[in-house]
N, C-alpha and C positions, 0 to 999 in steps of 0.2 A: 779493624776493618774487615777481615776477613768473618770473622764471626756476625759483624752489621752484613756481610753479602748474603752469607748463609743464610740467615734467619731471613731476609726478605726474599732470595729465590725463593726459598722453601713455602716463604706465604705465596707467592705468585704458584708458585706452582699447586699448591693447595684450596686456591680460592674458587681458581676456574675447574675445579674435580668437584669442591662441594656447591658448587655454583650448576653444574652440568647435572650431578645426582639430584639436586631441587627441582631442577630445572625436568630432569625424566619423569621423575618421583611424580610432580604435583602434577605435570600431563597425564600420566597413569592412571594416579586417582579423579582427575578429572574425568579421561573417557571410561573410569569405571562406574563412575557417578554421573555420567551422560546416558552408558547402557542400562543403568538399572530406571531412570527416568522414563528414557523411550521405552523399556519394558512395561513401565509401568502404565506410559499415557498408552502402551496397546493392550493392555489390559482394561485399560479405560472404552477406548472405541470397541476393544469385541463386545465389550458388557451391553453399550451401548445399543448397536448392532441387533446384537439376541433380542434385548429387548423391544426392539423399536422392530422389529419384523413380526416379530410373539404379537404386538402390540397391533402393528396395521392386519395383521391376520385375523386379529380379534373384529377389528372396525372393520373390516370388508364384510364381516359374517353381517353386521347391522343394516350393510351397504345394502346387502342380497338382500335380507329381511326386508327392506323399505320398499325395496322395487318389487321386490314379490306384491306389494298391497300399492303401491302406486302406479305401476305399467299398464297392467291388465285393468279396465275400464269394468269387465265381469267380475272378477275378484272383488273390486272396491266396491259395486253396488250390491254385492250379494254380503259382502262384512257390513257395509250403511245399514240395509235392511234389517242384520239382523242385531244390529246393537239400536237401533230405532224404535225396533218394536220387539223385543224380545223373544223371549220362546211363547208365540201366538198359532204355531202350528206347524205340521209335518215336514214345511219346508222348510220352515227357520229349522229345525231341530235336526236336520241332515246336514243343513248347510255349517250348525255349528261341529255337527261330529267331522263332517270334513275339514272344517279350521282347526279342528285340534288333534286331528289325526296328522293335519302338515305340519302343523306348528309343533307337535309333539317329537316329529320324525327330527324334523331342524337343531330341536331342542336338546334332545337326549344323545345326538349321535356327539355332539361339541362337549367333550369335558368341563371345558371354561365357562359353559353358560349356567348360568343358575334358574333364571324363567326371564320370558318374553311376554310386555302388554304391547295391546295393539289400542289405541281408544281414536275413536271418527266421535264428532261434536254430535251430541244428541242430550236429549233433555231431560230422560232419565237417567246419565249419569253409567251407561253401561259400558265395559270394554270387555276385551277377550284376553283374557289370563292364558298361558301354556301349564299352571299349576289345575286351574280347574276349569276350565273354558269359559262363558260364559258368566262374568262376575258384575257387581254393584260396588259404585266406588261407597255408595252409603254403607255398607254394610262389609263392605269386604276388608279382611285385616292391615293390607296393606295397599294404600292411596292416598300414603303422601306423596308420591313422583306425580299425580296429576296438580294436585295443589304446588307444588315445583314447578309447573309446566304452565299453567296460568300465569305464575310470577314473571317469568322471562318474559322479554319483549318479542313481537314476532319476527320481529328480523333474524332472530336467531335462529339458525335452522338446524344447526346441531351442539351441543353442548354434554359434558361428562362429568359427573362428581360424584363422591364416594357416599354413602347410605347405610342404612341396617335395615334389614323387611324381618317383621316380624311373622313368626312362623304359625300364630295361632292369635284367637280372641285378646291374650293375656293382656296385651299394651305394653309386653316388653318387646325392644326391638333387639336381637342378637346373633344375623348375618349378616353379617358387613361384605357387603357387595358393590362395586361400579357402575352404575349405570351409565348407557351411554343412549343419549335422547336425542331423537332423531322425527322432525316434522313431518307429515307424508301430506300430498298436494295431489292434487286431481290433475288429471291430464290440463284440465281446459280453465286451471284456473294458477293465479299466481299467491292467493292467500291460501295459509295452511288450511284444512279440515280436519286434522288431528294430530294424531305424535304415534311414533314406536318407540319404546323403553326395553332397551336390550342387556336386562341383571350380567354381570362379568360377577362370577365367585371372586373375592377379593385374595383368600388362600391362595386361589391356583397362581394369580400373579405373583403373590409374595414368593410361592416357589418358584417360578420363572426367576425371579428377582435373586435368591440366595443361589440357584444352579449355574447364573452368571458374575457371580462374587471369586474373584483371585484371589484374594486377600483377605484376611480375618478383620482388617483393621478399614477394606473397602464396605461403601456406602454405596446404592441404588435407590433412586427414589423415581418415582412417576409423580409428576405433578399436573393438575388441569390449572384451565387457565387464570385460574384466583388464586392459584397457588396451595391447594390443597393437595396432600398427601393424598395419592390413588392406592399405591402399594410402596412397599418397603423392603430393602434385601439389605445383609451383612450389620454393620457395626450401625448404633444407632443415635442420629445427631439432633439437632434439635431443628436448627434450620437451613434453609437454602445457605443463606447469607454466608453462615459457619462455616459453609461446604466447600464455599469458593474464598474464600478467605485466608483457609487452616490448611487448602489441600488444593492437589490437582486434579482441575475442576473442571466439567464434560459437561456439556448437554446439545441437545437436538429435541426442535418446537416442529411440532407435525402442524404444518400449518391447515390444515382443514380440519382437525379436530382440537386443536390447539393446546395440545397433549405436552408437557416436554418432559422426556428420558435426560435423567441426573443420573452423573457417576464421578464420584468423588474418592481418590488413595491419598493420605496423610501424606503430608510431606517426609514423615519419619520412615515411613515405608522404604523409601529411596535407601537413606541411611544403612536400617538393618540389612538391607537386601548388599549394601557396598560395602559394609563395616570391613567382612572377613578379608575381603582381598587388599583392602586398603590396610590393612594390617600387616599382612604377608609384604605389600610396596613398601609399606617405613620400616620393615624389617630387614627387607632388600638396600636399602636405601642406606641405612644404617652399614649393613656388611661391606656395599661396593665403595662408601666415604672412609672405612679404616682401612679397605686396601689400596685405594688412589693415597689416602696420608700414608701408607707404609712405602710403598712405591713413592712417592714423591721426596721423601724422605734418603732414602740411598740415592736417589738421582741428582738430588741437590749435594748431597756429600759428595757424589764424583764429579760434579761442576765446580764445587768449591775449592776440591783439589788441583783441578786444570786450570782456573783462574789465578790461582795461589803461582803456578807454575807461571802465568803467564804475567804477572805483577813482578814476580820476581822478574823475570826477562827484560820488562819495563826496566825499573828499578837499575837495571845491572847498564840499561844501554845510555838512561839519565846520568849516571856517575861515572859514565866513561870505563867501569868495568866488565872485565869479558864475558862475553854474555853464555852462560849455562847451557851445555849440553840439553838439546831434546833426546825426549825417552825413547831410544825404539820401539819401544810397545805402544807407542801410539803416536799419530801425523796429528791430534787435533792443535796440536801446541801448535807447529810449523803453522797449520791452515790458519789459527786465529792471529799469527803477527805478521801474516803476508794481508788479513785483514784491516790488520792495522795500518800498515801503508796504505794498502789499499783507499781505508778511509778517508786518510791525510789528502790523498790525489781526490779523492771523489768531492771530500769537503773544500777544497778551491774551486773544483766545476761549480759544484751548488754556490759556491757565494758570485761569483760570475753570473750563475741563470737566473738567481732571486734579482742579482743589482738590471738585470736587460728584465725582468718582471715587473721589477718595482719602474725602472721607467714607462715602460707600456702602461702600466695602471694610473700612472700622474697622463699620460699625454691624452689618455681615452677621459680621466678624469676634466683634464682642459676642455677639452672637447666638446664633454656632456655641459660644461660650467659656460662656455659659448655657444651651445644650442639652444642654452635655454634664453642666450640675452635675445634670440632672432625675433620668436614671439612680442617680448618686450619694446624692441624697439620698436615693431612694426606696429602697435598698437597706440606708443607715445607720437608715433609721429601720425597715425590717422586721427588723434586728437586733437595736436596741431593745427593739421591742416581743417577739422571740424570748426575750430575757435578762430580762424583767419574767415575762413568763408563767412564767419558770423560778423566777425569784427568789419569787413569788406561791404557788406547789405546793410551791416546795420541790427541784424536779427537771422531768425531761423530762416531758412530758404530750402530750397527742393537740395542742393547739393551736400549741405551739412545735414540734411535731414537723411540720404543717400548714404553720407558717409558716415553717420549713426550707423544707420542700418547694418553695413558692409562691416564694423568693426564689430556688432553685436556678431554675425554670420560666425565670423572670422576667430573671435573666441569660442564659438561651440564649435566650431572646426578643431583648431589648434590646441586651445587650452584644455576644454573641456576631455580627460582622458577615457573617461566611463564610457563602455561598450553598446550600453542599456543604455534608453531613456525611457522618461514617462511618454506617452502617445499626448499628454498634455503640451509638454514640453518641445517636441516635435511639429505637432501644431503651432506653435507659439513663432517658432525661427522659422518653420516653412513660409509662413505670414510675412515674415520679413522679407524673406526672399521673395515674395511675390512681388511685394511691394517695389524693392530692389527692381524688378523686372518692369515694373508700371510707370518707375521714374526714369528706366532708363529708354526702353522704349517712346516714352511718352504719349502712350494708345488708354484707350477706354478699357479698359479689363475690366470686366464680371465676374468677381470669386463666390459663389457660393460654397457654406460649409454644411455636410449634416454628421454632425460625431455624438453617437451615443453617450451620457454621461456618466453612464454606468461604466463604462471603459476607459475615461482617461486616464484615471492610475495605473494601469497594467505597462507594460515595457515592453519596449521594442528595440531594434538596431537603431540608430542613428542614420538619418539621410536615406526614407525610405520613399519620400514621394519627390524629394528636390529631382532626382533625374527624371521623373514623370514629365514634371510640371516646364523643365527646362527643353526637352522636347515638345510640350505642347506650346510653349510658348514662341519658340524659336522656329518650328518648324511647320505645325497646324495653324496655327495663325499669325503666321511673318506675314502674309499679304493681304491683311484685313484691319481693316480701324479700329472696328471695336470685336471684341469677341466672348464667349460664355465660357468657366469653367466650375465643375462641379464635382466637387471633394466627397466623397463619404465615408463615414467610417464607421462601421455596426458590427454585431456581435450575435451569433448562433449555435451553437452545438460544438461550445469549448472552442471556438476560432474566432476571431479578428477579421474580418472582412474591409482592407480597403479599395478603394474603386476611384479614378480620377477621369470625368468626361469634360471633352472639346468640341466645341463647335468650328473645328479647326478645317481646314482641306481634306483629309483622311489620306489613308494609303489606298490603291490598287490593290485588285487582288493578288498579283503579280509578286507588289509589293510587299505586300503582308505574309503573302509567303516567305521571302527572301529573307524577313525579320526574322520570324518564329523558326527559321532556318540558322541562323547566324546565332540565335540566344542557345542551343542545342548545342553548338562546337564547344570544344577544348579549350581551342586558342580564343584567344581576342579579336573579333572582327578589326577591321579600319573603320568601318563605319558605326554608330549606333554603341558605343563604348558605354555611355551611360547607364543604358538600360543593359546591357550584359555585365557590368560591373553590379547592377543592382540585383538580377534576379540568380547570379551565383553567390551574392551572400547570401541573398535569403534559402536555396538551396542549404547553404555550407552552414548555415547557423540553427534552420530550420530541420524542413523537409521538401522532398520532392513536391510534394501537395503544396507548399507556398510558391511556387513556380507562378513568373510572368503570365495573363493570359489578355493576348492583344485581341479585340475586335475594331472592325472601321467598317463605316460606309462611304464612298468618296463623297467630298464635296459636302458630307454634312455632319459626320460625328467619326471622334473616335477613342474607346473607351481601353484603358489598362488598369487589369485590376489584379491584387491577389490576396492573400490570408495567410494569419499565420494562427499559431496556438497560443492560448491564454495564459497572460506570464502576470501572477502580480508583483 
């Protein structure tokens, strides 16, 4: 026995040590592989960052560019003329040294720019180079980006893709540059009259791209909007897809150029970056479990010892012999057999509080087993009395039709527990209840309905117009034979809109105030209980915003209406 104590102290007390070290342990390595994450996805957004400013820094230079030859109405007729009619004389021939004396300044001062065309529509095919001013797409080495520029549709007013311009006659193309193409428009008109093509050296990107790389194992890509590689930095993947796939995965789509900045760190990154510490934790982890077992270990031996002490004690007071000195060197003996009485008194309270427990739970149980026959009965016997009126006529009648009605009610009252209905549903029993109302009065009522059908499956509180309807019935038109009423219920900007009009007496203005007064208190009016029972649920369920809102005019209408948020 003693040896079965031992051994299972000893696991209790060993299980909640290596239970608590796992427990640290695998939190550690968690928030240490939580920081190297967030290190990582910020190393993700700075790359980002760099590049998408690098990037719109670049596109504003094209921005400048375009307004340079699209603002100014002189500038544009003086570039028309001289791409129209070429070098015909002293004036074209100033006008072009001055375009390329701007265009040159523009050019050379931006590192990133490699060359800039400008072309206005004209019939021989002329545009203005910043490599050699005035050129011929016939004859000049590079004029594919106008045959690019034909292809697009004109809707397109700016677009970007990656190219090679070849640097002589030869027909080899091998500087691989971005262009970024951009339509230029006349003040007074809305169709293009030509394009600017603004060369981006593709190098200079790619170093932009490697100078914001963390990681040997991170990826930067620029893509346009087909998905074509612009530029490239770090480790090199195949594709987008791969990128978000394999890794943590970044981008930002510049919506006017339609440009998107990718940056993408391996999942494995994380790993390396946590390995060492997590190492150092299961090393920790390891040392602080053999000293909670070394420790747990002498503590259970000197429990097993004071138990042994206190068995015997047992033992000695069970056989009627004398029972064994306690050790001066320690009270825990004394304190654990004054326990043991103790317990002996405590466990007769406890069987007393469980048997007054266990009765409370049978009489609440009776209780609930009798609340529930109340329902029951009051339903067999409004059937009853439904089958007697039949049997009494002969058939259906206004009163077994009534008391239909009244047990339908009376179940989505009572039985029904669901907090929610459908707005379908709702409809369906308010109907009754009208009904219920037409038969009991026995007056002409007019119910129109208009409920969007798009909204009846959404959900609502239970019992949101019966207090409407119960007040316009009872009180708008108590002193009238026939009378109008008109339900609506529509839907607009993620709300519920219902609305219920009377052609009832109305209230005073007096009156109405006094209402809109009494819906506002804390407490419960004495009067008007319905409509303040109904607009502090919607309050309490909703929002302020679905709040009662009375209007009247006496003597001829009066409308309550409110909204709620759209619940499917």
């Amino acid at each position: 026995m003693k040896r079965r104590f031992f051994l299972k102290n000893f696991a209790m007390m060993t299980i909640p040590t290596l239970l608590a070290v796992l427990l640290i342990g695998l939190l550690s390595m968690f928030l240490v592989y939580d920081n190297a994450k967030k290190s990582v996805n910020s190393a993700n957004e700075r790359a980002l960052y760099t590049l998408r400013e690098s990037m719109e820094l670049m596109l504003s230079e094209a921005d400048a560019q375009s307004l340079n030859y699209s603002v100014s109405p002189h500038v544009m007729l003086k570039l028309e003329d001289l791409l129209k009619n070429g070098y015909i004389g002293k004036e074209q021939m100033d006008a072009a040294y001055m375009f390329k004396s701007f265009v040159d300044s523009s050019v050379n001062c931006k590192p990133f720019v490699h060359s800039l065309y400008i072309y206005l529509d004209n019939e021989n095919g002329y545009f203005f180079a910043s490599t050699v001013g005035l050129a011929n797409s016939h004859n000049h080495y590079d004029a594919q980006w106008l045959d690019r520029t034909g292809q697009m549709p004109i809707s397109r007013r700016q677009w970007v893709e990656p190219r090679k311009i070849r640097q002589n006659d030869s027909g080899r193309y091998n500087t691989p540059v971005v262009s970024v193409y951009k339509r230029l428009y006349a003040s007074d008109k809305n169709v293009p009259i030509g394009v600017l093509v603004l060369n981006i050296r593709e190098d200079y990107l790619n170093s932009l791209s490697r100078e914001s790389v963390a990681y040997e194992q991170q990826t930067i890509l620029l893509l346009n909007e087909q998905g074509e590689v612009l530029c490239q930095g770090g480790a090199a993947l195949d594709t987008e897809q791969s990128l978000e796939k394999d890794a943590f995965f970044l981008s930002d789509t510049n919506s006017a150029s339609g440009i998107t900045c990718v940056s993408a760190i391996p999942y494995s990154v994380v790993w390396e970056q946590a390995r060492p510490v997590a190492i150092l934790v299961g090393q920790m982890m390891v040392a602080a479990f053999a000293l909670g077992t070394i420790a747990a270990y002498f503590a259970t031996r000197r429990n097993a010892r004071a138990v042994g002490a206190i068995v015997n004690l047992v033992d000695s007071a069970e056989h009627g012999d004398p029972l064994p000195d306690v050790k001066q060197d320690s009270d825990i003996y004394g304190y654990i057999t004054q326990g043991i009485v103790r317990g002996f008194l405590e466990r007769n309270a406890l069987d007393k509080q469980l048997a007054e427990k266990r009765y409370r739970l049978e009489t609440m149980y009776f209780s609930f087993l009798q609340s529930q026959l109340t329902p029951h009965f009051l339903f067999n016997t409004l059937k009853n009395i439904f089958w007697k009126t039949v049997k009494l006529t002969g058939g259906a009648n206004d009163a077994s039709h009534m008391i239909d009605l009244l047990t339908s009610v009376l179940y989505y009252t009572l039985v029904n527990g669901e907090r929610y209905v459908k707005i379908e549903e709702e409809r369906t029993h308010t109907s009754k209840y009208i009904e219920i109302q037409r038969l009991r009065f026995d007056k002409a009522l007019s119910v129109e309905w208009n409920v969007e059908k798009e909204f009846t499956e959404c959900k609502c509180i239970k019992f949101l117009l019966q207090p409407i309807l119960e007040n316009s019935i009872s009180h708008g038109l108590c002193n009238k034979e026939d009378g109008m009423i008109r339900i609506s219920i529509t839907g607009r900007g993620g709300r519920i809109f219902f609305s219920v009009w009377d052609s009832g007496t109305g209230f005073t203005a007096g009156r109405l105030t006094e209402i809109r007064t009494w819906l506002k208190k804390e407490e419960m009016p004495d009067e008007s209980k319905g409509l303040y029972n109904l607009n502090k649920r919607l309050q309490l369920t909703y929002d302020e915003e679905a709040s009662l809102s009375i209007e009247s005019v006496p003597g001829v209408e009066t409308v309550v209406s409110f909204s709620i948020p759209i619940r499917e």
